[in-house]
Backbone as XML, in Angstrom:
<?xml version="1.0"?>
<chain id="A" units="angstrom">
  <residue number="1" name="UNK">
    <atom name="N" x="-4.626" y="14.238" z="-1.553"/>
    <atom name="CA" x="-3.695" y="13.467" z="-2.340"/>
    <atom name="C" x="-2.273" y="13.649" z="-1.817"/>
  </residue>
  <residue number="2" name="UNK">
    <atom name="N" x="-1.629" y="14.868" z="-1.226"/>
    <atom name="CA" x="-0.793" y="14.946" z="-0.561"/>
    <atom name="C" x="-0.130" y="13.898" z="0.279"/>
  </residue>
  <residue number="3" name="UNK">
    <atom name="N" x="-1.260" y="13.351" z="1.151"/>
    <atom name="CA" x="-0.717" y="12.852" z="2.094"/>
    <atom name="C" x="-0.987" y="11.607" z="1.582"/>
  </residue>
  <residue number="4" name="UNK">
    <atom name="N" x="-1.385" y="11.025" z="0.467"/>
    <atom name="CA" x="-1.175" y="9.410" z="-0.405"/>
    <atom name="C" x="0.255" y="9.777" z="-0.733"/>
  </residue>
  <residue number="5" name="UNK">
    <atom name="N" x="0.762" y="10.629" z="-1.082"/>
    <atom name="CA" x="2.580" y="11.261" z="-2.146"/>
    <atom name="C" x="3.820" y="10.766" z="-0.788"/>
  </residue>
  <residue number="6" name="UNK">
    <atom name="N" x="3.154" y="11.801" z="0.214"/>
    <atom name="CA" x="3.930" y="11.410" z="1.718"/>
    <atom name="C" x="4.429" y="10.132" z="1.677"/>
  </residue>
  <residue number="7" name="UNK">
    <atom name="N" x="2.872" y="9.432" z="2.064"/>
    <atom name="CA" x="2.849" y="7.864" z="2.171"/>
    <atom name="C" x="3.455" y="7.262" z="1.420"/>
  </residue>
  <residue number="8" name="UNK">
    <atom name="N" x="3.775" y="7.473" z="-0.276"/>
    <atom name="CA" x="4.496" y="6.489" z="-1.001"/>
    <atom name="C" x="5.696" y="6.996" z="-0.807"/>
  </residue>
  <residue number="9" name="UNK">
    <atom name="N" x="6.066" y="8.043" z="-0.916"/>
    <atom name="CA" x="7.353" y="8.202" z="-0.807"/>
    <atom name="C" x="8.045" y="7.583" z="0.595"/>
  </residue>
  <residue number="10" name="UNK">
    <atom name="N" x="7.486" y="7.908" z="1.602"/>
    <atom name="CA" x="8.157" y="7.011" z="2.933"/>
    <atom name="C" x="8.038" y="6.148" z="2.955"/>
  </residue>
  <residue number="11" name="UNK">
    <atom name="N" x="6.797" y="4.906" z="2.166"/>
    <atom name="CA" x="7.113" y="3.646" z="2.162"/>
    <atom name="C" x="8.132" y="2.846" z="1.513"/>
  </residue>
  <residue number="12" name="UNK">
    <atom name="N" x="8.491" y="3.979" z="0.408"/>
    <atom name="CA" x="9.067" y="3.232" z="-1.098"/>
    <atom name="C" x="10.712" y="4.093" z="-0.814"/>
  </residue>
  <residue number="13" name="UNK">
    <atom name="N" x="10.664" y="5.371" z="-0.087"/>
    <atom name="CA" x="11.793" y="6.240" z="-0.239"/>
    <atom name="C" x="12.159" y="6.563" z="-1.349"/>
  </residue>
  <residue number="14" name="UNK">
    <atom name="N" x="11.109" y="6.863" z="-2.693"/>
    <atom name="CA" x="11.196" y="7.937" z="-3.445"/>
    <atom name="C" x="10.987" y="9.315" z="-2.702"/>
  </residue>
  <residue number="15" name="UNK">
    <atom name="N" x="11.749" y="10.113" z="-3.880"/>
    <atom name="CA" x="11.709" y="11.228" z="-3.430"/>
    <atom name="C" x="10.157" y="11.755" z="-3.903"/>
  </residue>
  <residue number="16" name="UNK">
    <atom name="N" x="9.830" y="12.880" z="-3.370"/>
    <atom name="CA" x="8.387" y="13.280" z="-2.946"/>
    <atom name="C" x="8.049" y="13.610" z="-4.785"/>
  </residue>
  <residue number="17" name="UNK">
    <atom name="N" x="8.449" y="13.795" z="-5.916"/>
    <atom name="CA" x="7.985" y="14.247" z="-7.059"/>
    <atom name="C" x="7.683" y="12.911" z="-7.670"/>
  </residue>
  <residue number="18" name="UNK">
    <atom name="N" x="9.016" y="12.027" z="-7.143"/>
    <atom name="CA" x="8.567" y="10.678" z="-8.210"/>
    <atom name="C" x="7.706" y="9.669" z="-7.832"/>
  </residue>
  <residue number="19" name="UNK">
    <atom name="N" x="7.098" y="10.171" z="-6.184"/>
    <atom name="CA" x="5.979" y="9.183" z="-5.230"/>
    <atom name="C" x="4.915" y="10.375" z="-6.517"/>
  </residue>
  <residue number="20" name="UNK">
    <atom name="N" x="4.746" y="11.610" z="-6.457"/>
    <atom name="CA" x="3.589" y="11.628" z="-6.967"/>
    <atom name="C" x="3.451" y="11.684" z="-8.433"/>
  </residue>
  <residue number="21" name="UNK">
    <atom name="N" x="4.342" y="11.206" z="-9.152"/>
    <atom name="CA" x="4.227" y="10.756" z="-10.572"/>
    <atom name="C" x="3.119" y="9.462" z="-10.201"/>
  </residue>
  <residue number="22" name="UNK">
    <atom name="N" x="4.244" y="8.214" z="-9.600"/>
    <atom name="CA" x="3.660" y="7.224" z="-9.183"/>
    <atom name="C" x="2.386" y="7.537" z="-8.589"/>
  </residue>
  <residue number="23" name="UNK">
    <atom name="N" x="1.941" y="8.329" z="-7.707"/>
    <atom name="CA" x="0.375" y="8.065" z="-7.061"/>
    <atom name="C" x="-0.583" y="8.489" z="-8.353"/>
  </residue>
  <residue number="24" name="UNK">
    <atom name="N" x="0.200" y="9.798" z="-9.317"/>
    <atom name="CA" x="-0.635" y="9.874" z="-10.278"/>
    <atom name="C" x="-0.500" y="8.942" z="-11.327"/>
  </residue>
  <residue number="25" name="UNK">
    <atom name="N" x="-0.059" y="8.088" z="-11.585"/>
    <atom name="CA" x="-0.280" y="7.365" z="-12.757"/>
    <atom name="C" x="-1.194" y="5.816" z="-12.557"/>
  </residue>
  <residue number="26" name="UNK">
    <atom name="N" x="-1.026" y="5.718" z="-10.729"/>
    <atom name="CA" x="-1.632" y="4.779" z="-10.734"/>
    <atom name="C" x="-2.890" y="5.074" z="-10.588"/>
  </residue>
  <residue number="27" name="UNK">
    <atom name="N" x="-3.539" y="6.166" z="-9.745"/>
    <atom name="CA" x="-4.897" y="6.825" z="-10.197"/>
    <atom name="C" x="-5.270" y="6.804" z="-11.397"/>
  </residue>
  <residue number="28" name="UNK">
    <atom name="N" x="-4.637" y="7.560" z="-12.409"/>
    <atom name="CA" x="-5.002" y="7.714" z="-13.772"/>
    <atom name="C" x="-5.164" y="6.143" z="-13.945"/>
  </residue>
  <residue number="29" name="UNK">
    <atom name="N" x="-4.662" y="4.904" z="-14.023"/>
    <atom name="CA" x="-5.015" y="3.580" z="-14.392"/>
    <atom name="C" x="-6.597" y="3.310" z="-13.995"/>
  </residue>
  <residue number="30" name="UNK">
    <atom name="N" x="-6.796" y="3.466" z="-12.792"/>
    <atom name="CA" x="-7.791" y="3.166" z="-11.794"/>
    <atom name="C" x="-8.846" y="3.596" z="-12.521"/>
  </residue>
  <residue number="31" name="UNK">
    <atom name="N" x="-8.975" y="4.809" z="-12.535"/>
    <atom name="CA" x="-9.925" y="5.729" z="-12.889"/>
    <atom name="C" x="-10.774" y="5.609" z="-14.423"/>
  </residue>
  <residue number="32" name="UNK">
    <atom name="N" x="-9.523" y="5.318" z="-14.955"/>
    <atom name="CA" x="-9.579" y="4.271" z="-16.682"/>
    <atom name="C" x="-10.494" y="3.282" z="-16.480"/>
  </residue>
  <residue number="33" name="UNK">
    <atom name="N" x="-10.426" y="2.448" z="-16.007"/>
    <atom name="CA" x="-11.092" y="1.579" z="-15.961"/>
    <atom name="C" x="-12.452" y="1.403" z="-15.045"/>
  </residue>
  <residue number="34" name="UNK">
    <atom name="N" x="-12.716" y="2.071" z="-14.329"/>
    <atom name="CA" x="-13.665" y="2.102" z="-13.268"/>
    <atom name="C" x="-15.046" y="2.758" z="-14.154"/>
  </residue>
  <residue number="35" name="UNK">
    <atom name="N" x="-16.138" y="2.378" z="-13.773"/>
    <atom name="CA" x="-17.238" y="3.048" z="-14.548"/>
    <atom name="C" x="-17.469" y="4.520" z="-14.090"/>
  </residue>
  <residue number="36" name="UNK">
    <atom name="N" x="-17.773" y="5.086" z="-15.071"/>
    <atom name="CA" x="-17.806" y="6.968" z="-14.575"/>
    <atom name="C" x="-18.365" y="7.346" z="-13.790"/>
  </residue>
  <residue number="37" name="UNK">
    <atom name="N" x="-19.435" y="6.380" z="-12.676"/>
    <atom name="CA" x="-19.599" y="6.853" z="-11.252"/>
    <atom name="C" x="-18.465" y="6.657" z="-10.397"/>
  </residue>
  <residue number="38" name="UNK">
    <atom name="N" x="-18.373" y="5.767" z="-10.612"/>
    <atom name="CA" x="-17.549" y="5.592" z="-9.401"/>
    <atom name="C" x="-15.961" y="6.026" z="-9.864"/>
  </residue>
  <residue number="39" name="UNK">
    <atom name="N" x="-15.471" y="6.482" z="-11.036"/>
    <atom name="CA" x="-14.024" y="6.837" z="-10.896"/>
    <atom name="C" x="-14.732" y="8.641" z="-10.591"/>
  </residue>
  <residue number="40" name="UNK">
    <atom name="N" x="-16.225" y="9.014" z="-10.840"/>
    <atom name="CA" x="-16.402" y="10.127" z="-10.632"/>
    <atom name="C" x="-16.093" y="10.553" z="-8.590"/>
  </residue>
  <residue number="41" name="UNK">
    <atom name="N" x="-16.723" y="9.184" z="-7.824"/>
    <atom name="CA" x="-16.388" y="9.099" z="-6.334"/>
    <atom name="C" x="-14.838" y="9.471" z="-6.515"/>
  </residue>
  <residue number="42" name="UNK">
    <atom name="N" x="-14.193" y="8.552" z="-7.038"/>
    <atom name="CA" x="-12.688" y="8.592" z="-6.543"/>
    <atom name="C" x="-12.156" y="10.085" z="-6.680"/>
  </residue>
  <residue number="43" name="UNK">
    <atom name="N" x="-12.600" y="10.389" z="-7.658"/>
    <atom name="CA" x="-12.335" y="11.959" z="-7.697"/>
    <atom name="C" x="-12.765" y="13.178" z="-6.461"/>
  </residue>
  <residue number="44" name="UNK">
    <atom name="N" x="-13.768" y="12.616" z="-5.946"/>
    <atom name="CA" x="-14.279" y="12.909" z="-4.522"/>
    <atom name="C" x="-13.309" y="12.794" z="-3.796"/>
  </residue>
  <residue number="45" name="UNK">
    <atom name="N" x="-13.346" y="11.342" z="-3.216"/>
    <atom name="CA" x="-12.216" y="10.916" z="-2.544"/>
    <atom name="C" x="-11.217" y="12.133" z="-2.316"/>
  </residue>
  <residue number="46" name="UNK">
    <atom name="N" x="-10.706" y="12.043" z="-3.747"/>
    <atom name="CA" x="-9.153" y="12.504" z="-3.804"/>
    <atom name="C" x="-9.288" y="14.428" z="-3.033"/>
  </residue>
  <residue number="47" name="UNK">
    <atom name="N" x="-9.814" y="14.933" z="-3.391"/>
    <atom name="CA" x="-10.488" y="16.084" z="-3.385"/>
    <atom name="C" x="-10.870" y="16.332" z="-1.905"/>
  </residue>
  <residue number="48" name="UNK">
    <atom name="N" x="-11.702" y="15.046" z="-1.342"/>
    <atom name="CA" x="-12.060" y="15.920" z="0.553"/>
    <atom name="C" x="-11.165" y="14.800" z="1.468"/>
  </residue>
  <residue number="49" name="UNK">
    <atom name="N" x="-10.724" y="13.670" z="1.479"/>
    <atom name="CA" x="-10.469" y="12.976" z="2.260"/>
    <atom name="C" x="-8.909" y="12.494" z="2.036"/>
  </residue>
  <residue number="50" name="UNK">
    <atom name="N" x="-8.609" y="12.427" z="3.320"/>
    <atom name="CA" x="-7.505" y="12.067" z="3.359"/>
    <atom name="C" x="-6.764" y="10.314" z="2.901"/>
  </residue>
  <residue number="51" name="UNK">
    <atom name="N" x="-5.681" y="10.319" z="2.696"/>
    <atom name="CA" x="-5.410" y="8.994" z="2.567"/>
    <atom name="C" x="-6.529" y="7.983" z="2.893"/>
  </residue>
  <residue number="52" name="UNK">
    <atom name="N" x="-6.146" y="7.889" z="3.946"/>
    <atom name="CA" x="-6.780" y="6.871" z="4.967"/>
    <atom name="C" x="-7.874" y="6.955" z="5.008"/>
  </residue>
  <residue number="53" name="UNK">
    <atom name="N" x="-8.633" y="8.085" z="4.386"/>
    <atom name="CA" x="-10.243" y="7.737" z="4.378"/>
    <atom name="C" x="-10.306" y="7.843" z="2.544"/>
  </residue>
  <residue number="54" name="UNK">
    <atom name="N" x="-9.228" y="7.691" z="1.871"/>
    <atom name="CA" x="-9.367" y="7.066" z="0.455"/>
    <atom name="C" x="-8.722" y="6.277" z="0.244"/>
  </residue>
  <residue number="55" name="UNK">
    <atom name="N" x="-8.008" y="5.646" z="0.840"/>
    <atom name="CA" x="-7.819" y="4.084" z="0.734"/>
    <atom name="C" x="-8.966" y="3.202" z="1.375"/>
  </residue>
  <residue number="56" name="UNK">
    <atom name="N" x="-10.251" y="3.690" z="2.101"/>
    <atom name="CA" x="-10.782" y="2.882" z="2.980"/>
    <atom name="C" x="-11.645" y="3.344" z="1.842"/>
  </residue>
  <residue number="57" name="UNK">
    <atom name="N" x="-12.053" y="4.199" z="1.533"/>
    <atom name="CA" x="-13.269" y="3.957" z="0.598"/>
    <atom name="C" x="-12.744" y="3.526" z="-0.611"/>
  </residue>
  <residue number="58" name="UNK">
    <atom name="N" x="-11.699" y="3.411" z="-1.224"/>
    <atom name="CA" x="-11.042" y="2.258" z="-2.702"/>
    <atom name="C" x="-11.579" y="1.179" z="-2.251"/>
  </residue>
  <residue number="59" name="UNK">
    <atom name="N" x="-11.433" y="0.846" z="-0.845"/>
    <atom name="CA" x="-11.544" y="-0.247" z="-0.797"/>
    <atom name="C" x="-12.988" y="-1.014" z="-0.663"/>
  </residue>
  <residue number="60" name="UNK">
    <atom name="N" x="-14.310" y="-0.315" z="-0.674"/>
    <atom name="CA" x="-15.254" y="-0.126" z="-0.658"/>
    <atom name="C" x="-15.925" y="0.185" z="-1.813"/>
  </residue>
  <residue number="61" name="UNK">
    <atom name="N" x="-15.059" y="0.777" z="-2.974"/>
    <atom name="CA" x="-15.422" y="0.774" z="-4.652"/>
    <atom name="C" x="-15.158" y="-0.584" z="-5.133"/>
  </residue>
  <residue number="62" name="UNK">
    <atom name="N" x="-14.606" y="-1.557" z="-4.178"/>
    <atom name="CA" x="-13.926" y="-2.612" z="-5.295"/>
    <atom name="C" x="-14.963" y="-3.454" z="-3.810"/>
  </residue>
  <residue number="63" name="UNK">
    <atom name="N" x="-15.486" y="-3.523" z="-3.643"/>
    <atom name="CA" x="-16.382" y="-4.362" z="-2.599"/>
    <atom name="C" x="-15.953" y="-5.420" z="-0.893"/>
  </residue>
  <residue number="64" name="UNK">
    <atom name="N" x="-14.855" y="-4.757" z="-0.850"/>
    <atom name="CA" x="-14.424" y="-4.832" z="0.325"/>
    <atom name="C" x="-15.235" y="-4.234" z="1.182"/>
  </residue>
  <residue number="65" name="UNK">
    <atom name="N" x="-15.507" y="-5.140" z="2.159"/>
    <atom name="CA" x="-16.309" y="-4.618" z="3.467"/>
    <atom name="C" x="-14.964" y="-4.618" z="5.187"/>
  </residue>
</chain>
């Protein structure tokens, strides 16, 4: 999740606490709504993989190939 906080903050140029308010609140949305397997994956996700291999699998919970 670190390196999702990085990422928003250098895209957006928040500073690094208020990128991870933002990465956490938009998770917490996500996760709300997703059925409890799969916000249970995202929790995976968040946990072994980096950004870029949890933005590629978000994008693979929502049926992007």
């Amino acid at each position: 999740m670190e390196e999702l906080i990085k990422l928003v903050s250098e895209k957006t140029g928040l500073p690094a606490a208020q990128a991870k308010v933002a990465v956490e609140t938009v998770l917490g949305f996500i996760k709300q709504r997703l059925p409890e397997p799969l916000a249970g994956q995202l929790d995976g996700l968040l946990a072994g993989g980096g950004a870029g291999d949890m933005l590629g699998g978000l994008g693979d919970l929502f049926g992007k190939k």
